[in-house]
N, C-alpha and C positions, 0 to 999 in steps of 0.2 A: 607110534605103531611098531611094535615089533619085528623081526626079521621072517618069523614064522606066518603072521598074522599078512603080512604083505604076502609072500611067498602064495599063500592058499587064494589070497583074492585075486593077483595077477595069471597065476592057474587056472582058477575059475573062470577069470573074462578070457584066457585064450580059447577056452573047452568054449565056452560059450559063442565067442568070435566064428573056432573052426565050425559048428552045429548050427551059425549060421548061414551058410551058404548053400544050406537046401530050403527050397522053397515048394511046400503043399499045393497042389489043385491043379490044375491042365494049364499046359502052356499053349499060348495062340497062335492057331496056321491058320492065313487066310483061306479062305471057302474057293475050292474052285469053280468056276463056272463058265467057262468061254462061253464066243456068243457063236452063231452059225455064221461061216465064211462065207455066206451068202445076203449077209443082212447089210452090207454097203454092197450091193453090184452095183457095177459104173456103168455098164452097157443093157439101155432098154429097148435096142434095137429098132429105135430112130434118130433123125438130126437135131434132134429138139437139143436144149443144155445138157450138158454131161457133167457127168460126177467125176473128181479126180481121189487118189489115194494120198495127196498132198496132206501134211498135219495141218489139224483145223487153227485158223489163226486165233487166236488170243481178240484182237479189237476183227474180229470178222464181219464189222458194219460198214469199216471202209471199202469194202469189198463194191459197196453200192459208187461210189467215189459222189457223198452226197456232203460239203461243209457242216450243213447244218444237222446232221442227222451226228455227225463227226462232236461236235460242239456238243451238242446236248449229251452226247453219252461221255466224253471225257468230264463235263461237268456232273452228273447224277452219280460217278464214281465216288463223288466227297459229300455230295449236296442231298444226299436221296436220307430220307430219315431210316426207312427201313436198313438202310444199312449200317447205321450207324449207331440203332438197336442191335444188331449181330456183335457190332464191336464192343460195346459196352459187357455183351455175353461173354465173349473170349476174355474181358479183362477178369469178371466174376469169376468164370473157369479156372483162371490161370491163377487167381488168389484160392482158392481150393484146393488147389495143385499144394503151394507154397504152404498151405496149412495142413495137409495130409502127411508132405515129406516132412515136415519137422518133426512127425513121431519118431524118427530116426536117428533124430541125437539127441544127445542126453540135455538135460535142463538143470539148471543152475537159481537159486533163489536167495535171496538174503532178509532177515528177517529181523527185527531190536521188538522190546518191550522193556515199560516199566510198567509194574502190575502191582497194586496194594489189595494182599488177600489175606482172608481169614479161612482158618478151617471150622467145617461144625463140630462141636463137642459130642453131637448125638448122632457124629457119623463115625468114621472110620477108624477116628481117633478114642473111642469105646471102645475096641479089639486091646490098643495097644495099653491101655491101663494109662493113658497121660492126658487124658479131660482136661484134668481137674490142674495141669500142673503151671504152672506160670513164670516167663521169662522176667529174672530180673535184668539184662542186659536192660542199659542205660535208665535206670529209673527214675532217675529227675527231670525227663528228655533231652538229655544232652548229643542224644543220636537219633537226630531225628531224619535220616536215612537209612539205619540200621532196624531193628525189632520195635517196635512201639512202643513207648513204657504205660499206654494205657491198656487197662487188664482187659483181657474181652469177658463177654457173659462165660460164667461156670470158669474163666479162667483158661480161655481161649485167646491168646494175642493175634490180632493181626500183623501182618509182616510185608516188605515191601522186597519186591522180586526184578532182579536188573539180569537180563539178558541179551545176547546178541550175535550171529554166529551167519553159516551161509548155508545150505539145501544141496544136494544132488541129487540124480534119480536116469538111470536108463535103463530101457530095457532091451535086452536083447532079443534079435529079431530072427531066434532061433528055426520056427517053421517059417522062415520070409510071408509072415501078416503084415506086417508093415511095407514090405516090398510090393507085395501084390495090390494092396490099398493104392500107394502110391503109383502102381501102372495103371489101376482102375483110371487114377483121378488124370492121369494123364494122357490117358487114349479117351476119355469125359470129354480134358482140353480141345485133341485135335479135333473130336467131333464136332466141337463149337465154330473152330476155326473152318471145316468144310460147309458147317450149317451158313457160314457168312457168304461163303464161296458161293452156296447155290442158292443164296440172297440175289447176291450179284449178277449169278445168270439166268434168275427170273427177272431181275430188273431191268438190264440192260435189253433185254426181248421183250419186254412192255414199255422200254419208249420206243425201241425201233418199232413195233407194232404199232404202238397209239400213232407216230409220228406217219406211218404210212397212209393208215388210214385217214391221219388229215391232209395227205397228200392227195386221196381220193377224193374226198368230198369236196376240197376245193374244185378237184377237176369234175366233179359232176356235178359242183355249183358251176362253171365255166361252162360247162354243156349247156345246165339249165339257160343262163342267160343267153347263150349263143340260139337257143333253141326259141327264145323269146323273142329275140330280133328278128328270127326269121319268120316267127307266128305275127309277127305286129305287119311284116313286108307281106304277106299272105291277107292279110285283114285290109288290108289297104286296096289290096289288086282285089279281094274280093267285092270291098265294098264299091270299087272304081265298078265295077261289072253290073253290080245292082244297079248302081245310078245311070249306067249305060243302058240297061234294060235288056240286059242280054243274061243277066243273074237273079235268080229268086232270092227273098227275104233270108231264106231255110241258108243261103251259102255262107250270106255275112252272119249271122247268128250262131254256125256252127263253124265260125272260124273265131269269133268271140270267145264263145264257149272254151275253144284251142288254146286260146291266148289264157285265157282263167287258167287254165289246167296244168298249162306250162307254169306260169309264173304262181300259184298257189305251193309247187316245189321248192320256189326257193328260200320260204322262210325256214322248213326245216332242214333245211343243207345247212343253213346260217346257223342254225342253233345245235346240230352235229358239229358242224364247223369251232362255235364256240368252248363246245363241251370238250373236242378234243383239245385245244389249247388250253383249258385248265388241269385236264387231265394231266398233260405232260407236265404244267407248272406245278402241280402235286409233286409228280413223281421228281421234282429236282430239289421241294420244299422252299417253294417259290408261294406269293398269295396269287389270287386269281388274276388273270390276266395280264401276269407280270410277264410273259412270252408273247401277247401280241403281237406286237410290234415288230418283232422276230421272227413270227413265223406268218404272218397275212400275207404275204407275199407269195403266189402259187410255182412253185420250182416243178411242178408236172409230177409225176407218180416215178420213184426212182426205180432203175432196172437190176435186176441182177445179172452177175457176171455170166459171161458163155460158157465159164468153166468154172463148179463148186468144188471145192478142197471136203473132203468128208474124212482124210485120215484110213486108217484103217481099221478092224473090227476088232483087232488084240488092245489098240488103245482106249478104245470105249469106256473101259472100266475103269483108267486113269487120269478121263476127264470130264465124269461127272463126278461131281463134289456130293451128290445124292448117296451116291454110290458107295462115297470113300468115309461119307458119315457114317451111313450103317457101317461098314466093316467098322469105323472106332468106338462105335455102339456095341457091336459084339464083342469087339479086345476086351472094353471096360465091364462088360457081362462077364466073359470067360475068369479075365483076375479078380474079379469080387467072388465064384465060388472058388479059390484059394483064400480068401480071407475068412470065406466063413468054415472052412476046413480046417484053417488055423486054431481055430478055436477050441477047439476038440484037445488040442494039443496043452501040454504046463507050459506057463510063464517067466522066466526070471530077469527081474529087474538086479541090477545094484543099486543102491542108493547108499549113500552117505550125509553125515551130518559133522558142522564144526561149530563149535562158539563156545562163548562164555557166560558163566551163570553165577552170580554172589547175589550174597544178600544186603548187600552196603554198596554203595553206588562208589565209595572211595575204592572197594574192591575190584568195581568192574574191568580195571584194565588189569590184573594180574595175571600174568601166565598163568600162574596155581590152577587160575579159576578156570580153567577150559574142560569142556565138554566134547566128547567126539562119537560118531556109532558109522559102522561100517560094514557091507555084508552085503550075500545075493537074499535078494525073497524070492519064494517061490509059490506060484499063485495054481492049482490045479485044480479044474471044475470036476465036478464029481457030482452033482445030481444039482440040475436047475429048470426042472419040472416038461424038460422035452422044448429049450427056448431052442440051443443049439442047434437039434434035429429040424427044426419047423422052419431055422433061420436056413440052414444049409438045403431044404427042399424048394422053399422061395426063390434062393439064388439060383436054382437051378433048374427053375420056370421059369425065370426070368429070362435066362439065357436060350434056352429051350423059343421063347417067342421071339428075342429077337436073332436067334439066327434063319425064322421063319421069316423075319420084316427083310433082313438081310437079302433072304432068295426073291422074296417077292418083291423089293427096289430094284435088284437090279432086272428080273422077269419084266418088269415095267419097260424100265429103260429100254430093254428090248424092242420091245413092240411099237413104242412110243419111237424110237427112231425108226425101225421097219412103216409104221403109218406115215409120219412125216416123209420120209423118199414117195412113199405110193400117191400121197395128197399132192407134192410137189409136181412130179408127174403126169399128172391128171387133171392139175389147176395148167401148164402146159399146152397142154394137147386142148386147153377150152379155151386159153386164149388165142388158140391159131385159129379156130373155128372159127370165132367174133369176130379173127378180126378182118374174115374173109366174107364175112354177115354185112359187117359196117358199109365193106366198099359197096359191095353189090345192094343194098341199100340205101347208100347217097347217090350213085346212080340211078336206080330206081326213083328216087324223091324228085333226082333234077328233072327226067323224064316227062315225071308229072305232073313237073312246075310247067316245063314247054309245053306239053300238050294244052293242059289246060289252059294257058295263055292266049295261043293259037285256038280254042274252043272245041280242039280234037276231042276233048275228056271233061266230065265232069270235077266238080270239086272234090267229092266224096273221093279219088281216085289220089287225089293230091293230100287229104285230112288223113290216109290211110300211109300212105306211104312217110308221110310226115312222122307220126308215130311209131311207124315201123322203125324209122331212123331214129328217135329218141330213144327206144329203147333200147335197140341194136346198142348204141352210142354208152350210153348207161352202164347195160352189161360186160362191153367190154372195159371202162372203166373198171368196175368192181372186180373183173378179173383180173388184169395187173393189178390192182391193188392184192388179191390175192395172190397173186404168185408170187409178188414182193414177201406178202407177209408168209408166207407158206416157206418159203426159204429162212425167215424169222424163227419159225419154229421149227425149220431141221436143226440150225444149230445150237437153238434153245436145246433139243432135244440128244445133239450130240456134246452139249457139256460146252458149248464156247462160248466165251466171254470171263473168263478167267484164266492165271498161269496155273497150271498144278504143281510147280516146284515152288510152294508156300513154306511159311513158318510154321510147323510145328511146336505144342511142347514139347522140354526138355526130357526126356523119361529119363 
């Protein structure tokens, strides 16, 4: 290569280098949106639990101080399938990444061929006036890697073609198209990486959920049976009365009846009962029943803390993983219209070529024999039927809808933790009610057991109060279980059960 011929291509790639480092299309600022400094208040102006401005913890199930509730979410961090579909996404992501940025450097190829061809005589070689003309190189074949000494038709030889040499090719990424591509596919990645995040913070709030609720049902299997032993000690005293003749048929028949009605609840408690411990064994990718044994054991309905950590309302938006998808969903919107703006724009690659090319395989290693081509192309669209235009309105709908998904995640979010404090709250304030219902209700039942005993009272007096306490009994059950779970989904809702300082792609 010359001194000139170097000089203009090392020019060229600087001109071309400096004309890189402007890049087409909007560069991305996050979307502002605070939330109202009123959307954590900690004071609802009673003694019930209080919210604190503490940051939300990361494993905020320990909160409950429950082993087993502790156990099963430390295990469904590795064991849960659904998560581990998210990971397999981020690994996809992240190979898209890896094959977007390669547009970025140049490429390298090496190539050999031995080829035995003939040209047609009723082609190109009609121009030149040499059909008809015929090699006598080696005509006895004594070169029989050189020219052929068999004639072809009209006196056409074929001939044997040895080459070998290496490829280049980059192009410069003078409106940053390839840069932009490359931030798409990278802000693509994170979004994968937060889509796993709020994998994991739907998951881990559906075993603490399901696990609560089997905490309930055993405890309102425990009531049932408690409530059966007392209906069988009532069926007894009643029937003792019959036979004393101090009781009608109607008393023991409608303490029968009691006794059915109680114990007819506890087959479906048992089959709630079972359904939640397959449940959870799902969610750890466990088979059926593989938690049994684990968890049949009643540990009572766990409580939450006197004091909830809720963080503050400026954090909100940096710990739900919902939140921090969409914004890498609009990044990767924003830098794909510079890619398609790029387009608009000329192209110029370099490319280069080296090797050798003889016609005798003894030739192939000769210096003589080499071949080389060097230069920019330059690739300028100039009329491709309105593709460009249609491609750059697309992207820019695109973007267009998801900076609306974007506002309306996190408007969700919003409201979704503004409802969970208010449900919290209010699940609260109904279980102080119960549980001032129960007392004064077991009261009332023992009442009616004495009277009735003593012949103060009718039966009917005792079968009412009786029921009144089963239910009483019941619902407050169900309410701790909601207020447990109701605490489940604040921090479902406030984004815990992940770190936020994760791994990122590389941009």
């Amino acid at each position: 290569m010359s001194f000139t011929l170097r000089s203009r291509v090392v020019c060229c790639a600087m001109v071309c280098a400096w004309l890189g480092g402007c890049a087409v299309g909007p560069d991305f600022k996050t979307p502002a949106m605070p939330p109202s400094e009123q959307l954590l208040g900690t004071d609802d102006g009673t003694d019930r639990q209080k919210f604190s401005a503490e940051p939300v913890n990361a494993d905020w199930w320990n909160l409950f101080n429950d082993p087993v509730l502790t156990s099963l979410e430390s295990r469904v961090a590795t064991q849960n399938l659904e998560l581990q579909a998210a990971e397999a996404r981020i690994h996809q992501s992240r190979a898209r990444l890896r094959v977007v940025g390669a547009d970025a450097y140049p490429t390298f190829s090496a190539n050999a061929s031995a080829l035995r061809e003939r040209a047609s005589p009723n082609g190109i070689l009609k121009l030149t006036g040499t059909s008809g003309a015929v090699s006598a190189t080696a005509a006895n074949g004594a070169d029989p890697f050189g020219t052929s000494a068999l004639q072809g038709e009209l006196g056409s030889p074929p001939y044997s073609l040895w080459q070998y040499g290496v490829d280049a090719t980059w192009e410069i990424d003078i409106w940053g198209k390839i840069r932009r591509a490359k931030e798409s596919a990278s802000a693509t990645a994170d979004a994968t990486v937060y889509d796993r995040e709020a994998v994991r913070v739907l998951v881990s709030a559906e075993v603490a959920r399901t696990y609560l609720a089997l905490r309930g049902v055993q405890s309102s299997l425990a009531i049932a049976r408690r409530n059966q032993e007392i209906t069988e000690g009532t069926l007894r005293l009643a029937t003792r009365r019959v036979e004393q003749g101090v009781a009608t048929r109607y008393t023991a028949a409608s303490a029968r009846a009691d006794l059915a009605t109680v114990t007819a609840t506890i087959p479906d408690l048992e089959r709630q009962r079972a359904a939640l411990m397959n449940a959870l064994a799902l969610l750890l990718g466990e088979a059926p029943h593989a938690l049994d044994s684990e968890l049949a054991q009643d540990g009572g309905i766990p409580a939450p803390p006197a004091l909830v950590p809720v963080g503050l309302p400026s954090d909100l938006a940096h710990r739900r993983p919902d939140i921090l998808r969409a914004e890498a969903e609009l990044h990767a919107a924003t830098a794909a219209i510079g890619v398609a703006k790029a387009n608009f724009y000329p192209s110029i690659s370099l490319t280069g070529s080296f090797g050798i090319q003889a016609l005798k395989f003894t030739e192939a290693g000769d210096w003589s024999a080499r071949q080389f081509a060097v230069g920019p192309v330059l690739h300028l669209p100039i009329f491709e039927g309105g593709r460009l235009m249609g491609t750059l309105a697309l992207t820019q709908a695109r973007h267009q809808e998801t900076a609306i998904r974007y506002r309306q995640t996190v408007l969700t979010a919003w409201h979704e933790v503004d409802d969970a404090l208010t449900a919290y709250r209010a699940e609260q304030a109904r279980d102080e009610q119960l549980g001032v219902a129960v007392e004064n209700t077991r009261i009332a039942f023992r009442t009616a057991q004495q009277r009735y005993a003593h012949g103060a009272s009718t039966f009917l007096s005792v079968l009412i109060a009786q029921r009144d306490l089963l239910a009483a009994e019941n619902a407050l059950t169900r309410s701790r279980t909601e207020v447990s779970i109701a605490m489940v989904k604040l921090y479902k809702a406030l984004g815990g059960g992940w770190t936020p300082a994760i791994e990122t792609a590389a941009r």
